[in-house]
N, C-alpha and C positions, 0 to 999 in steps of 0.2 A: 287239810285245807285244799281247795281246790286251786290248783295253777293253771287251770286250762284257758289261755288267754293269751292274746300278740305279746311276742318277748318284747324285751325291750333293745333287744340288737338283732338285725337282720338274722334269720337260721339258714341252715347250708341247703334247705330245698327249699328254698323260697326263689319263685320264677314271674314274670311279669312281660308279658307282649300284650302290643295294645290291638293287638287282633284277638286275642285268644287269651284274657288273663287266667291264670291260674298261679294260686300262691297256697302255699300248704304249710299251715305255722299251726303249732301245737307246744302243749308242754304240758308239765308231768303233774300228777298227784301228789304229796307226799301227805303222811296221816300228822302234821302239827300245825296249830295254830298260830304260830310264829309267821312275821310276813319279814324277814329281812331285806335288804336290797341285794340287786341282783348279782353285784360285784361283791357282795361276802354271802352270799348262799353260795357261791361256785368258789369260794378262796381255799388253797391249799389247808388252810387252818380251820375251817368248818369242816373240807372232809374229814382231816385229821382227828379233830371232836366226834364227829359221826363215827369213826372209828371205832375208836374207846370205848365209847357208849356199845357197840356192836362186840367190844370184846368183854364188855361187862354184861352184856344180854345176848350172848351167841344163839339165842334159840328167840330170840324177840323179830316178827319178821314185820313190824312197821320201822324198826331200824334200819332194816336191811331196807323196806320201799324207799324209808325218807333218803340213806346214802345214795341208789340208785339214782333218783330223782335229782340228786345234788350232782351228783357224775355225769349224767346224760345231760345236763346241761350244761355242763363245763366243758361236754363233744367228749364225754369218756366212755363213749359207747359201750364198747363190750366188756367195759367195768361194770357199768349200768346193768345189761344185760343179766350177768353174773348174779348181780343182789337183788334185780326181780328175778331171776329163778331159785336162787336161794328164799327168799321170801316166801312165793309160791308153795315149795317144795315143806316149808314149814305150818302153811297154812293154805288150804288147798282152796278155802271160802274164800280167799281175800280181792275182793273184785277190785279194788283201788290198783294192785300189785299188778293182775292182768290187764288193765287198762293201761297202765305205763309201759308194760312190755308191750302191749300190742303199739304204740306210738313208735318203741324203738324201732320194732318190725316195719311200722309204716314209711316209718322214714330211710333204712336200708332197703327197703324197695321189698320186702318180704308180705309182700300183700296174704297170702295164703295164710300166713299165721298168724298176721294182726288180726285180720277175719275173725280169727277161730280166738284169739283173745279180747276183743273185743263181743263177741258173740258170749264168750263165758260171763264177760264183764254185767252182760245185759241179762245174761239168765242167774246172775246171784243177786241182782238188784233192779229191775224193770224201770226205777225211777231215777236211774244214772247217767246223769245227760252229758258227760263229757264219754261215756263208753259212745254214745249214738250223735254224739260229734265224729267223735274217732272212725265209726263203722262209716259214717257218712262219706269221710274222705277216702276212705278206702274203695269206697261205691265213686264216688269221681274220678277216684284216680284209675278205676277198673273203666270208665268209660258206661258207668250205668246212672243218669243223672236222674232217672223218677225214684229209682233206690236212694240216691243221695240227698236228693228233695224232702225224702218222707223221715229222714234220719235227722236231717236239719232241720225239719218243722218238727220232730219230738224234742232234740234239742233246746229248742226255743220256748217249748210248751213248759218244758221240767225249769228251765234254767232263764229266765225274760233276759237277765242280763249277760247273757254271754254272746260278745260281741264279736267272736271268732266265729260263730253258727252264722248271725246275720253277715259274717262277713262272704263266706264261704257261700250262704245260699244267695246271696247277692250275685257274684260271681257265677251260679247256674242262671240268676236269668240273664247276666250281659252277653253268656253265650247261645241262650235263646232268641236273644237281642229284645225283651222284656225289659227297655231300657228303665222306666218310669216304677219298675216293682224292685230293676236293680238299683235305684239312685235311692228308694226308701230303704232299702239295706243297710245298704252302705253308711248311710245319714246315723241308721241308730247306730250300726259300730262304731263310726268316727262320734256320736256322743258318750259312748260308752269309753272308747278311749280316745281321750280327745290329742295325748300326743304321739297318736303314731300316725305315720303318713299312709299307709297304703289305703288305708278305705279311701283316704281324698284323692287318690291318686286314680283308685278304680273308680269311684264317683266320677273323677273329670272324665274319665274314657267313655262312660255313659252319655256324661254331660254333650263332648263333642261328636259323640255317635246320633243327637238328637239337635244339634246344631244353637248348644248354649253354650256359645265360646265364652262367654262372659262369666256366665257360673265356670265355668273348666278353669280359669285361668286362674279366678281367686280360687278357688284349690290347690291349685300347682302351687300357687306361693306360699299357703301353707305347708303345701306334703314337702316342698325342697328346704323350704324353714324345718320342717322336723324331722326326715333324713338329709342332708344337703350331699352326701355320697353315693345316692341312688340317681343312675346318669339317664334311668328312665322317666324319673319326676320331670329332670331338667329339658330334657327331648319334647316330652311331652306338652310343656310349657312353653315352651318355643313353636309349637304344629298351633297349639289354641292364642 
C-alpha cells in the first residue's frame, strides 16, 4: 500500500516561514493492504504482531518493510533502519524497501544516500512515483529546484492523486513567487486532503503575497481549525 501522504500529526522536519516556506512530510511504503488508523499502526501491540509474524518468516523481507514502516513512524528510526536493511539485504529487487530507507535518510539529513536509494527505487521501477516524490525532495532540499520541479511533475504524472507532490511543487513556485500556479497547487492538495492545514496555510501566504487578504483569512480559519497548535496558522491569521 502506498503511504506516501500528509501524516496525520505534524513530523519532526516539518518547517514553515512565511518568507520562505518549506515543509518536508513524507511517509513510508509498507507491502499490505491493510489501511489501520494511525494510533494502532504505530501501537506497541502491532509492532509486537509484526514481530511474530518476522519470527515466523525470518527470511520474509516485506515483513521486515512493513515492521520498519510501522517503526519509523512511531520516530523508531534506527529500528526502522535496521529492517529496511535487513529487507534489502534479503531481497536486493525490492524497490518499495529502498524507497523507505531512502525517506529515513532523507529525513536524518543523509541526503547522499537517499539519492542513491531513491535512484535505485527508480531504476527497479520507472513507474514509482513516490521514489520521484522522494528524489524530488532531496533535489529541494540540495537547493536544485528545476531538479525537484521535473520529479514533482513525474510524481504527479504516475500518481494525479498525490497531494504531497502538489504540495511540495506548489511550495517551488511560492519561492519563485508564481503565486497564481502556487495557489492551484495548493487548492488540489488541500482537496485531496481536505483535513490537514498546511496546504491552507501555504495557500494563504500566496493568497497575501498577491493582496487577497479575504481569500488568506478564510483559510487561516480553516488551517488553525485543523491544527489549532501550529502558532504559525494563528500569526498568520492575525497579518491577513
Amino acid at each position: 500500500r502506498d503511504l506516501h501522504s500528509f501524516p496525520t500529526r505534524r513530523s519532526s522536519d516539518l518547517a514553515l516561514a512565511a518568507s520562505g516556506c518549506s515543509i518536508n512530510l513524507g511517509s513510508l511504503t509498507p507491502s499490505s493492504s491493510a489501511t489501520p488508523e494511525p494510533a494502532k499502526l504505530t501501537s506497541s501491540t502491532n509492532i509486537a504482531s509484526l514481530t511474530e509474524t518476522i519470527k515466523s518468516h525470518p527470511n520474509d523481507p516485506q515483513a521486515y518493510n512493513m515492521r520498519g514502516s510501522v517503526l519509523a513512524q512511531a520516530g523508531k528510526t534506527e529500528e526502522a533502519l535496521a529492517d529496511f536493511n535487513k529487507a534489502i539485504s534479503l531481497d536486493a529487487n525490492y524497490g518499495q524497501a529502498y524507497a523507505n530507507r531512502g525517506l529515513i535518510y532523507r529525513q536524518t539529513r543523509r541526503l547522499e544516500l537517499a539519492m542513491a536509494d531513491y535512484e535505485r527505487a527508480i531504476s527497479l521501477d520507472a513507474s514509482y512515483a513516490p521514489a520521484y516524490l522522494g528524489r524530488g525532495m532531496v533535489y529541494k532540499a540540495r537547493k536544485q529546484p528545476a531538479e525537484a520541479l521535473a520529479d514533482f511533475n513525474k510524481a504527479i504524472t504516475l500518481a494525479p492523486d498525490n497531494a504531497e507532490a502538489y504540495y511540495n511543487r506548489g511550495l517551488l513556485y511560492q519561492a519563485e513567487k508564481q503565486h497564481q500556479f502556487a495557489i492551484e497547487d495548493f487548492t488540489a492538495a488541500s482537496g485531496l486532503v481536505p483535513q490537514q492545514g498546511e496546504p491552507l496555510l501555504a495557500r494563504a501566504l500566496s493568497y497575501l503575497a498577491t493582496d487577497r487578504s479575504k481569500e488568506a483569512a478564510a483559510d487561516l480559519d480553516e488551517a488553525v481549525q485543523a491544527d489549532p497548535q501550529n502558532p504559525q496558522a494563528w500569526l498568520t491569521r492575525g497579518l491577513a
